[in-house]
OpenMM code with the backbone's topology and positions (N, CA, C; nanometers):
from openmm import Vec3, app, unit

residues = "UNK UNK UNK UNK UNK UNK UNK UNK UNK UNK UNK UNK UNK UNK UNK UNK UNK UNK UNK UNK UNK UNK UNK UNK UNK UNK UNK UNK UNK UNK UNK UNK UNK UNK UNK UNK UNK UNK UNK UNK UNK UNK UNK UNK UNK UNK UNK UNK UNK UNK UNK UNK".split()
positions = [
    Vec3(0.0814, -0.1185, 0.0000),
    Vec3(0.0000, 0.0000, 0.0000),
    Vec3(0.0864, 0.1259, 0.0000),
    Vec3(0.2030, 0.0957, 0.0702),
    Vec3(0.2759, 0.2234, 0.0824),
    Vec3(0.3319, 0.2626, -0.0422),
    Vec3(0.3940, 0.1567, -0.0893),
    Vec3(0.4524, 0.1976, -0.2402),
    Vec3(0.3479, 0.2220, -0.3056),
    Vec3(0.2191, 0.2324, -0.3497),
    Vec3(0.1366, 0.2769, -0.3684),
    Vec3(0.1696, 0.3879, -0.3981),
    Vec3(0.1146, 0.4825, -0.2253),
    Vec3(0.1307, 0.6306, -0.2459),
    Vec3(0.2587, 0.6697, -0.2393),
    Vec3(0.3568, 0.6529, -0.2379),
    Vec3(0.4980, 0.6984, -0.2941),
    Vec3(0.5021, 0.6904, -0.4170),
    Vec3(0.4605, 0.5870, -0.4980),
    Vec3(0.4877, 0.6133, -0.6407),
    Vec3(0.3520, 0.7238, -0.7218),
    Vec3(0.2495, 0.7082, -0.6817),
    Vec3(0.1687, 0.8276, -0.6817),
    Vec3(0.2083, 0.9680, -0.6719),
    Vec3(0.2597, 1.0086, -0.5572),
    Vec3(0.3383, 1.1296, -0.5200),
    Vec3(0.4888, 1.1611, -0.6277),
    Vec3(0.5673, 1.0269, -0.6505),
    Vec3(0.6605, 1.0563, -0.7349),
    Vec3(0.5674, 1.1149, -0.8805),
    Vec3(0.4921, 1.0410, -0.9400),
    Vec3(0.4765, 1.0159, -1.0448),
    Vec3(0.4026, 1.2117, -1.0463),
    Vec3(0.3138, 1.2249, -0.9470),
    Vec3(0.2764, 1.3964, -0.9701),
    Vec3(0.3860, 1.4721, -0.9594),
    Vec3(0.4562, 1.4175, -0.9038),
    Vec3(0.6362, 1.5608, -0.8465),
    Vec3(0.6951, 1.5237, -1.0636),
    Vec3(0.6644, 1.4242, -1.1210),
    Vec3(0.7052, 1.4289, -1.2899),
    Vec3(0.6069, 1.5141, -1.3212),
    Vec3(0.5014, 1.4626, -1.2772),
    Vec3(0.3992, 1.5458, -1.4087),
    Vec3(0.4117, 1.7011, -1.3510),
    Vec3(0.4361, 1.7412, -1.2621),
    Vec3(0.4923, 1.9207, -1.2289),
    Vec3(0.6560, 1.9693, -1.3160),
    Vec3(0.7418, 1.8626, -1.3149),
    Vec3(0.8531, 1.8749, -1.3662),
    Vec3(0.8519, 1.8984, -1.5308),
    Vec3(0.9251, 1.8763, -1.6227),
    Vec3(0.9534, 1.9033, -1.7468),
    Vec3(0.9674, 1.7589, -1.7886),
    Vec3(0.9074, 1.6520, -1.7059),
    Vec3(0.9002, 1.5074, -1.7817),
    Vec3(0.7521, 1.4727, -1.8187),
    Vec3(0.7187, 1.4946, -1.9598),
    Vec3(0.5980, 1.5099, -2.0057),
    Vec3(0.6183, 1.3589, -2.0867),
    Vec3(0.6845, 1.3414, -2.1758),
    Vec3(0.6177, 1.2088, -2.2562),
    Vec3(0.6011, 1.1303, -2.2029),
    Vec3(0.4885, 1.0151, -2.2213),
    Vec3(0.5196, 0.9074, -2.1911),
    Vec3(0.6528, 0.7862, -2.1835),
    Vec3(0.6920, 0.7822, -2.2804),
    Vec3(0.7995, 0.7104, -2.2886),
    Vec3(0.9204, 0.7533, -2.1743),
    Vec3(0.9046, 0.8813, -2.1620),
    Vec3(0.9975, 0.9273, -1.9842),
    Vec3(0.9196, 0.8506, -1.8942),
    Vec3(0.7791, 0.8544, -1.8546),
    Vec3(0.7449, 0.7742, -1.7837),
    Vec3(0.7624, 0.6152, -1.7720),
    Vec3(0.8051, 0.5637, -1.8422),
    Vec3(0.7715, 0.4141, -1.8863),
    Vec3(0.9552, 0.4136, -1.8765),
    Vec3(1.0069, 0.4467, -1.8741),
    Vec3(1.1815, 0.4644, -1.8695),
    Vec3(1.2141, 0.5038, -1.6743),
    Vec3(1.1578, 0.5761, -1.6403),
    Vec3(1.1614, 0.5881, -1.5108),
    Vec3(1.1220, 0.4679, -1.4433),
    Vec3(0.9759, 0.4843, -1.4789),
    Vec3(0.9165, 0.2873, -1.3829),
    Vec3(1.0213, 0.2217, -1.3858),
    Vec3(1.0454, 0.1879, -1.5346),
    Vec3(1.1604, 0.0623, -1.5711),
    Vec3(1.2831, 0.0297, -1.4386),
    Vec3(1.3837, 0.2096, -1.3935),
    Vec3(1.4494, 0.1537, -1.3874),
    Vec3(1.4152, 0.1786, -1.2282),
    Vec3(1.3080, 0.2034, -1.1914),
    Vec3(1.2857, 0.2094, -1.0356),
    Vec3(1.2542, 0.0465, -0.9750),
    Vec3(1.1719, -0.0267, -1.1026),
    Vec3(1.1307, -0.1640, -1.0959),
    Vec3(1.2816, -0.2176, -1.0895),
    Vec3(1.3588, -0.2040, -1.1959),
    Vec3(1.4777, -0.2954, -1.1524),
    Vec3(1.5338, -0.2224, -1.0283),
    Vec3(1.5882, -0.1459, -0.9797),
    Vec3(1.6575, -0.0808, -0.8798),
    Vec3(1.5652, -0.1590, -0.7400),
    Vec3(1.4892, -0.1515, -0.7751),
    Vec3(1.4083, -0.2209, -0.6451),
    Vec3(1.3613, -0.3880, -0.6352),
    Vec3(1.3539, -0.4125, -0.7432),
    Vec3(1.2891, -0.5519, -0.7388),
    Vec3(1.3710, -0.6463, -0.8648),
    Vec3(1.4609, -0.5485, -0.9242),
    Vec3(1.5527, -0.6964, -1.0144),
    Vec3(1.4844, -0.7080, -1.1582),
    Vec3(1.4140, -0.6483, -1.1298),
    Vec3(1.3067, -0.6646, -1.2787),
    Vec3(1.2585, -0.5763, -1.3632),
    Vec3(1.2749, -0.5365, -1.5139),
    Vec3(1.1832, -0.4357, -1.5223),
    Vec3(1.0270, -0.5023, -1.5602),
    Vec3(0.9829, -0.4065, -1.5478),
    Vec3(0.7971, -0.4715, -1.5836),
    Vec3(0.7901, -0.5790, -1.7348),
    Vec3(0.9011, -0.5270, -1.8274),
    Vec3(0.8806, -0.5763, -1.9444),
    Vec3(0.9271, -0.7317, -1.8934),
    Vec3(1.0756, -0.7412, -1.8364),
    Vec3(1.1172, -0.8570, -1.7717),
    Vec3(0.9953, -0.9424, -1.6828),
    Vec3(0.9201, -0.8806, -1.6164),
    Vec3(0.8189, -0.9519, -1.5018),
    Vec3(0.7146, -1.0181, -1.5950),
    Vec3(0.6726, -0.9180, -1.7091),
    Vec3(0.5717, -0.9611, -1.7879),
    Vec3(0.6490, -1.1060, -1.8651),
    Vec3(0.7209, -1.1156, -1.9572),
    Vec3(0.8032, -1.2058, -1.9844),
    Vec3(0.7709, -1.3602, -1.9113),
    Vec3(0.8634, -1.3102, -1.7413),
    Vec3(0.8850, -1.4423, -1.6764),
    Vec3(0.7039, -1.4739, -1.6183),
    Vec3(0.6525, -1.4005, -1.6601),
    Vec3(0.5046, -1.4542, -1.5990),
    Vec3(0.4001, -1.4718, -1.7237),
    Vec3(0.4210, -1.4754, -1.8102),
    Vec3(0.3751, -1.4875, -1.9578),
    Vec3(0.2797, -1.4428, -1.9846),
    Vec3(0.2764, -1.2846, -1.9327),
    Vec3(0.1517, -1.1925, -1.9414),
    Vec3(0.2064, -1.1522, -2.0786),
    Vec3(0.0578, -1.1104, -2.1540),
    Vec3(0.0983, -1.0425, -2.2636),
    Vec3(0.0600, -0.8701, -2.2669),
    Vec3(-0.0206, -0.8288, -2.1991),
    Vec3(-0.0182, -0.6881, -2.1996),
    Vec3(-0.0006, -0.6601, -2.0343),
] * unit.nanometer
topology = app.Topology()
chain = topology.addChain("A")
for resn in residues:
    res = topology.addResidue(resn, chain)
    for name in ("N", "CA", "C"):
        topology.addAtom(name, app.Element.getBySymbol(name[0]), res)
C-alpha cells in the first residue's frame, strides 16, 4: 500500500517537472522496478507470460 502512495506522489512531483512524454514515464518505472525488485515490468511480464 505504501509503495502505492509513494509512487503516486513521485509520479505527480514528474507530471509538475519538465518530464511530459510518456515514454519518460515508462523509462523511469523501468528503472525504479529494476533498482528495487531486479526486474523491469517488461522482464516480469516475460517471466510470468503476461501479454499486456
Amino acid at each position: 500500500m505504501r509503495s502505492i502512495v509513494i509512487r503516486d506522489e513521485l509520479t505527480e512531483r514528474w507530471k509538475n517537472s519538465e518530464i511530459k512524454e510518456q515514454l519518460e514515464y515508462a523509462i523511469l518505472t523501468a528503472e525504479i522496478s529494476k533498482a528495487t525488485f531486479g526486474l523491469t515490468p517488461s522482464e516480469y511480464k516475460k517471466i510470468k507470460g503476461l501479454k499486456n
